[in-house]
Structures are given as structure tokens and as C-alpha cells.
C-alpha positions in Angstrom: 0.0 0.0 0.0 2.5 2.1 1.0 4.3 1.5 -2.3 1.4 2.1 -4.3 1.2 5.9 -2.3 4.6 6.7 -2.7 4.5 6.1 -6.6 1.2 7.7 -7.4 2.2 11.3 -5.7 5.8 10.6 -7.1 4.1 10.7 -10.4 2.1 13.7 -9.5 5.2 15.5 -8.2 6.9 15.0 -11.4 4.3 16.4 -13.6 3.9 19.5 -11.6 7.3 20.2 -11.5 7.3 19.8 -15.5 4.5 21.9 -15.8 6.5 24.8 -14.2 9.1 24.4 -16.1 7.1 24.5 -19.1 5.0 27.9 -17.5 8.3 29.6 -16.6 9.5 28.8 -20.1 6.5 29.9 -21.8 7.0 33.1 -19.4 10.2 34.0 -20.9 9.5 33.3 -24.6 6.1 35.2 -24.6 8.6 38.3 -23.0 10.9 38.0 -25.7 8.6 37.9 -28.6 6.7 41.0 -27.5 9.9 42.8 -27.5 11.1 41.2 -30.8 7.8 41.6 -33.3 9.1 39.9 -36.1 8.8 36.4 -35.2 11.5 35.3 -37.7 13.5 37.5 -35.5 12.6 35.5 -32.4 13.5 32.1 -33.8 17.0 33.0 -35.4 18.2 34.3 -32.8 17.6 31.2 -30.4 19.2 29.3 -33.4 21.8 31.6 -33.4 22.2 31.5 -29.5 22.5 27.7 -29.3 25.1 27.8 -32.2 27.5 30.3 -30.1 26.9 28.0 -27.5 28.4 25.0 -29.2 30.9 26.9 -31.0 32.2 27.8 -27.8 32.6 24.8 -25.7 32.1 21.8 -28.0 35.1 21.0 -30.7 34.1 17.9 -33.1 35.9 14.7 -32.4 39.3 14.8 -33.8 39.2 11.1 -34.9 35.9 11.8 -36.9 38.0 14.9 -38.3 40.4 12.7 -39.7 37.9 10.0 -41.2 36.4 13.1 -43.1 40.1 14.0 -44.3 40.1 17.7 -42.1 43.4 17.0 -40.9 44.3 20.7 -39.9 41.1 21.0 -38.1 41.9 18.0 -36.2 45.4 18.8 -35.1 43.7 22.2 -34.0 41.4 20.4 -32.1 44.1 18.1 -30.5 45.9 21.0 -29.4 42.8 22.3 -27.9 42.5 19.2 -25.9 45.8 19.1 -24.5 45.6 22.6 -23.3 42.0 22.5 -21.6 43.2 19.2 -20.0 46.5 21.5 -18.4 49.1 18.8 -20.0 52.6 20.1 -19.4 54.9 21.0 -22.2 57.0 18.4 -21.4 55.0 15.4 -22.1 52.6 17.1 -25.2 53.6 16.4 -28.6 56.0 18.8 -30.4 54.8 20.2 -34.0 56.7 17.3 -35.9 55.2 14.3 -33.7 51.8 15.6 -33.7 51.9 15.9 -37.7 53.3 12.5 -38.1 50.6 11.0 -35.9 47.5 12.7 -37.2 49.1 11.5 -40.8 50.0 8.4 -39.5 46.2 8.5 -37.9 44.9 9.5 -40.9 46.6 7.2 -43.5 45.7 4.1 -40.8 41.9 5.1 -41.3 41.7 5.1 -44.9 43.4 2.0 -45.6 40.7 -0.5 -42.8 38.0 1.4 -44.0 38.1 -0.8 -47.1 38.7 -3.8 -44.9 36.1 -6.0 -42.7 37.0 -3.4 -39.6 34.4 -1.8 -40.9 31.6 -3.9 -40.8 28.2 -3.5 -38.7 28.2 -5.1 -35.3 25.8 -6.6 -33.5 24.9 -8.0 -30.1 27.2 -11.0 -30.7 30.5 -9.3 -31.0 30.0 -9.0 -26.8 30.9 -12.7 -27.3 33.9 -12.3 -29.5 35.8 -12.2 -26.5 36.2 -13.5 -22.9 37.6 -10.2 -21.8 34.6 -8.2 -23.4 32.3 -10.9 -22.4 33.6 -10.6 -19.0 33.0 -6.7 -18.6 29.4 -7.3 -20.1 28.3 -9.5 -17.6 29.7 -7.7 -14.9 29.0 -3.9 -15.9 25.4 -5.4 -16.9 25.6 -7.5 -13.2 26.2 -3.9 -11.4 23.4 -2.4 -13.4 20.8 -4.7 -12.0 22.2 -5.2 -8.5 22.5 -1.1 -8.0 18.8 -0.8 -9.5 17.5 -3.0 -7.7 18.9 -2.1 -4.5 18.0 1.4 -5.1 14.4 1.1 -6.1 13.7 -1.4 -3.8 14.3 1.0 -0.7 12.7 3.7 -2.6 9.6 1.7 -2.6 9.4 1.2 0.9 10.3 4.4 1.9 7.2 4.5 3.3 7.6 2.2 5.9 10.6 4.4 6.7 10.8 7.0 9.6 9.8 10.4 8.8 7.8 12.1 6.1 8.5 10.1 2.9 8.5 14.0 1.0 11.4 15.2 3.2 13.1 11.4 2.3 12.8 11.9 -1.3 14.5 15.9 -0.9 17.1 14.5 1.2 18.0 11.2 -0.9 17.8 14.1 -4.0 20.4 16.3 -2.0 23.1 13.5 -1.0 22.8 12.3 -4.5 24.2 15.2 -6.1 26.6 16.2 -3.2 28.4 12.7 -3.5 28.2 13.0 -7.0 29.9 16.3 -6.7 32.3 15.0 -4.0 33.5 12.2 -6.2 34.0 14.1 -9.4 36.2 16.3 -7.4 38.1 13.7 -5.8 38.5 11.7 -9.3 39.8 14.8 -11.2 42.2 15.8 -7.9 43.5 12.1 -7.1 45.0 9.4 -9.4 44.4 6.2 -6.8 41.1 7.9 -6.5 39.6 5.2 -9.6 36.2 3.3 -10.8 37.3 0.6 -8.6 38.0 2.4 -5.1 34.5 5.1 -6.0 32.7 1.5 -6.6 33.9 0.0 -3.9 33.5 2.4 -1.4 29.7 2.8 -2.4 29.2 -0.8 -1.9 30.9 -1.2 1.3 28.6 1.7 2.8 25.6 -0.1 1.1 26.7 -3.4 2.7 27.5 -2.2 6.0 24.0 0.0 6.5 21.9 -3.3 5.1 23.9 -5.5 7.3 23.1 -3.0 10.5 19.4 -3.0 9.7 19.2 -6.7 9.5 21.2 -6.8 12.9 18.7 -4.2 14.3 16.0 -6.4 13.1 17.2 -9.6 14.2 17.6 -7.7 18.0 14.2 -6.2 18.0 15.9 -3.0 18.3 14.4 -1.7 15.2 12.3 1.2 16.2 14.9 2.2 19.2 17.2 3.3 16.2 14.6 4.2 13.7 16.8 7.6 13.0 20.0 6.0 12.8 17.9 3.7 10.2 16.7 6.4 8.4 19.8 7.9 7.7 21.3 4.6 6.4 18.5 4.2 4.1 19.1 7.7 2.6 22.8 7.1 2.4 22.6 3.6 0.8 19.7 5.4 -2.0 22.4 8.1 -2.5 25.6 5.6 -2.7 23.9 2.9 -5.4 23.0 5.9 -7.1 26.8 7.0 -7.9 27.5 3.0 -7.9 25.3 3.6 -11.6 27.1 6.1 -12.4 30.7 4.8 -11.8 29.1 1.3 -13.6 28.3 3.9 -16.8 31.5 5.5 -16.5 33.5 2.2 -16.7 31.7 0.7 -19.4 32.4 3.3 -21.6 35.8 3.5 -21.0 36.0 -0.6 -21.2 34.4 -1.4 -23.9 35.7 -0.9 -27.5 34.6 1.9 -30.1 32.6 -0.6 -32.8 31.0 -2.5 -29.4 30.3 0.2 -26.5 26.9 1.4 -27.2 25.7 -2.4 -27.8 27.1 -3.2 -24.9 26.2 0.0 -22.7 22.3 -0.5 -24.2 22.8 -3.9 -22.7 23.7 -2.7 -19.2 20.8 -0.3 -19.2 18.4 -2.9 -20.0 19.1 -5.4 -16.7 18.9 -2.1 -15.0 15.5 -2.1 -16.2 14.9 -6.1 -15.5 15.9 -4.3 -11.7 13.5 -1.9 -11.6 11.2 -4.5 -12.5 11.8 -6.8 -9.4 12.4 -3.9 -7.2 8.4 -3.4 -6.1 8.2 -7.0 -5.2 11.2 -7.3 -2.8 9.7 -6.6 0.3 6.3 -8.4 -0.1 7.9 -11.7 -0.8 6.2 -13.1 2.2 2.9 -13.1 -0.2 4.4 -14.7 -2.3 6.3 -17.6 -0.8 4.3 -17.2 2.7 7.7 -17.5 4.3 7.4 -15.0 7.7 10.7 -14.0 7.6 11.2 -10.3 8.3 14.7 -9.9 7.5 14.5 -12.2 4.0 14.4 -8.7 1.8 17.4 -7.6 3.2 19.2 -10.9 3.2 18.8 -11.0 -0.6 19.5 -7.4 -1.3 22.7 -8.0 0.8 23.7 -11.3 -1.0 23.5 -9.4 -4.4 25.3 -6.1 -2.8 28.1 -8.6 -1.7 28.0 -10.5 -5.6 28.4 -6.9 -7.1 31.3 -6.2 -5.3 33.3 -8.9 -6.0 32.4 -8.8 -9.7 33.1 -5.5 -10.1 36.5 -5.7 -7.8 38.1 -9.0 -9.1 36.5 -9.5 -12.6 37.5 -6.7 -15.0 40.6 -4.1 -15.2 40.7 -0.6 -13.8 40.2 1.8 -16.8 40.8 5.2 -15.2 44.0 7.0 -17.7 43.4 3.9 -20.2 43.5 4.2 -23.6 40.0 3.7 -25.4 40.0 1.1 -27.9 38.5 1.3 -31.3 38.3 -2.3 -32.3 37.4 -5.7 -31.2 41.0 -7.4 -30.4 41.1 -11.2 -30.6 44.6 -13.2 -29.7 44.8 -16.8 -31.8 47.9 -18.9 -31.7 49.4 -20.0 -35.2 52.1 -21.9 -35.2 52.9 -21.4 -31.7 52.8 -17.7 -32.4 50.4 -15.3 -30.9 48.6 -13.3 -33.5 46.3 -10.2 -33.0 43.3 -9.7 -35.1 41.2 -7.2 -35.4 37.0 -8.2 -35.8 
């Protein structure tokens, strides 16, 4: 019931604050067209306004520069790049060595795009590989784990202490501090990585499930119904950077020709957790099994299983180079031999 509640009037919530958008936008735009009367003039110059934007702070990808044969633009672009990013003299490329890699780039393009490099992939390629078949699983693994840890609490916020309106502000609130926090810390700190961000969101998670199922198991429950409350919040704000350190990763994992296949894959078991979420903490009606603590036992189990997955199963790819291609190893005549698919 209290489910049901909390998603109706989350629903209703989200349309008004749509609808105010929309009426504060509507405000604005009426302003502007009274004071411009042509109306042409009106929608130019939004055109034109968006187009500075871009111009400003977006460059175009200086590998797609190269594949359309702009190679001045790109080295501009590259040089752009290694400025905004504060790369020392010392370590950027000198005119010479930038030229002969962009060429080198450049030359490298136009002879695989004649070649089966090329080619369309498809779901199956995230099999090509026990490396990329690895990080599917396991990026795809966090997706539905974090999801369903996080949706499930969310749906019984209700049963939580407090009113579940100041909850939702307050989950909303740590969620973008931490996400805040950790950008900061990633962009100051090398050992900050995917791996120590992920693992220190599941360890909180853990710890705060494994204290509420202690305080269960005591009958001690509503004596620390605050200190539950806050751990409830936190975990809801930790598996939400958890996602995003998940999204992060599989980006930076996955090759070129395979990473929105495999990223599209991820965010569909996310939804496979959102699915099961509602029905975590009424599976007493469903398997009669009067067993209080049974939600958070399995919602432990599968924060413990994400961890491990996420820790021991696939490399740290913080300051990695991205790959563009599918590399598969074969040994011919006792000679290992890299090919490209």
C-alpha cells in the first residue's frame, strides 16, 4: 500500500514540476517575442544563441575529423584538448610528432575502412571475447544489483521513519553532493579510480543493510529508527553513484565498434531491476515465508555479488586508452597473433 502511495504522488510531483518548467518557459518566450515583433527574428536568434553556445565549448571529435580528411582541423582540435586538459609542455607532442601521428592516424583510417573493420556489429561481437564478455556481464551485473537495491528501498520508503517528501529531498540532496564530491576527488587524485568510487559505495551499502538486519534480528528496530533512516538515505544516495561509476567504466572498457551495444545492454538489466524492485519486500505473499529480515538478506547477497564482480573481474580503466576495435589473440604456429574483428 505504501508503495502504491509513494508512486502515485511521485508521479504527481513529477508532472507539476514539469509543468512549471514549461509555464516559466512559456514566461520568458512570450517576453521576448513582444519585445522582438518579427517572429523570424525570435527564432534566429535562439538558433543563433545555441550555435555560439556549441561553437564555444564543444570541438568535433578529432578522430571523426580525420575520417572526413580535415586533418588541420583535427590537429587544431588536439591541441585544444591538451591545453584545456593542463598537459605540461614536457610530455605534449612537439609540432613534428603531432603531424606524423595525425598523418599516421589519418593514413591508418583510410586503408581499414576498405577492410572488414568496418563492418556492422551486432549483439554477438559482446561474445567475440572472454575479456569483453567478461566486462558485459559484470557492468550489466552492477546495473541490475545497484537498481534494484535502489528502487527497492525507494519503494518502501514509506515504511521508513519520517515524512517520505522530506526522504525523497534529502536522498535528491546527498545524491548530487556525493556526485559532486567524487567528481572532485577523481579529477584531484590518481588512486582515486572506478574501482576504489565503486567499492567504497558498496561497502557503505553493505554495511548499512547488514546493521538494519542486525537491528532487526535484536528487536531493536524502532529504538534506532533515526540511525535507520539515515542509512537508508545514504545507501539510496551511494547505489546511485555506484550507476554512475558502472556507466562510467563501461564506456571507458568497452571498444569503439561494441560500447553502445554493450552499454544499451547494461541499461536494459537495469531495467529487469527496476522491474523486481516493487516485489522485494512483499515476498512473504508470495512464498508465505514469515521471515522479516528475507528482503534484506537478498538485497545483501547481491550487494556482496556486485562487489566482487566489479573488484576481481574486470581491469581498472581510469587513464586507459579507449579502444576502437574488437582485439582477438589466436595462436598459429605457436605464435600469438592479433586480429582485429
Amino acid at each position: 500500500m505504501a508503495s502504491g502511495v509513494s508512486t502515485q504522488y511521485g508521479g504527481c510531483f513529477r508532472y507539476r514540476r514539469t509543468e512549471k518548467g514549461k509555464t516559466s518557459s512559456s514566461v520568458l518566450i512570450i517576453g521576448i517575442e513582444r519585445l522582438s515583433p518579427p517572429k523570424d527574428l525570435l527564432h534566429y536568434s535562439t538558433k543563433l544563441n545555441k550555435l555560439k553556445k556549441k561553437s564555444i565549448f564543444l570541438h568535433e571529435s578529432p578522430r571523426w575529423l580525420m575520417q572526413k580528411g580535415k586533418v588541420l582541423h583535427a590537429k587544431k582540435v588536439f591541441l585544444a584538448i591538451e591545453k584545456f586538459d593542463g598537459i605540461p609542455e614536457s610530455k605534449s607532442l612537439n609540432e613534428i610528432e603531432l603531424e606524423s601521428f595525425i598523418d599516421n592516424e589519418h593514413d591508418t583510417q583510410i586503408s581499414e575502412s576498405n577492410t572488414k573493420v568496418g563492418k556492422q556489429h551486432s549483439f554477438w561481437h559482446l561474445f567475440k571475447t572472454r575479456e569483453i564478455m567478461t566486462g558485459t556481464f559484470v557492468i550489466a551485473f552492477t546495473f541490475f544489483a545497484t537498481t534494484l537495491i535502489n528502487y527497492s528501498i525507494m519503494f518502501n520508503l514509506g515504511a521508513v521513519a519520517g515524512s517520505i517528501y522530506m526522504n525523497s529531498i534529502l536522498i535528491g540532496l546527498l545524491r548530487y553532493s556525493f556526485s559532486l564530491f567524487s567528481g572532485l576527488l577523481d579529477y584531484k587524485f590518481e588512486r582515486f579510480n572506478r574501482k576504489m568510487c565503486h567499492g567504497i559505495c558498496s561497502i557503505v551499502t553493505i554495511s548499512i543493510i547488514v546493521a538494519i538486519i542486525v537491528f532487526c534480528l535484536t528487536d531493536t528496530a524502532s529504538t534506532f529508527s533515526t540511525l535507520i533512516r539515515i542509512g537508508v538515505l545514504l545507501s539510496c544516495a551511494m547505489t546511485s553513484q555506484a550507476i554512475i561509476v558502472a556507466s562510467i567504466a563501461s564506456n571507458e572498457l568497452m571498444p569503439t565498434a561494441i560500447r553502445s551495444i554493450s552499454y544499451s545492454t547494461a541499461q536494459l538489466c537495469s531495467r529487469f531491476g527496476i522491474v523486481f524492485a516493487p516485489h522485494v519486500f512483499h515476498l512473504n505473499l508470495y512464498t508465505g515465508i514469515d521471515f522479516p529480515e528475507l528482503p534484506y538478506a537478498i538485497l545483501l547477497a547481491i550487494g556482496l555479488a556486485d562487489f566482487f564482480f566489479f573488484r576481481f573481474l574486470i581491469p581498472e580503466t581510469k587513464n586507459k586508452p579507449l579502444e576502437d576495435f574488437i582485439r582477438k589473440k589466436t595462436v598459429v604456429n605457436e605464435e600469438e597473433e592479433e586480429d582485429r574483428v
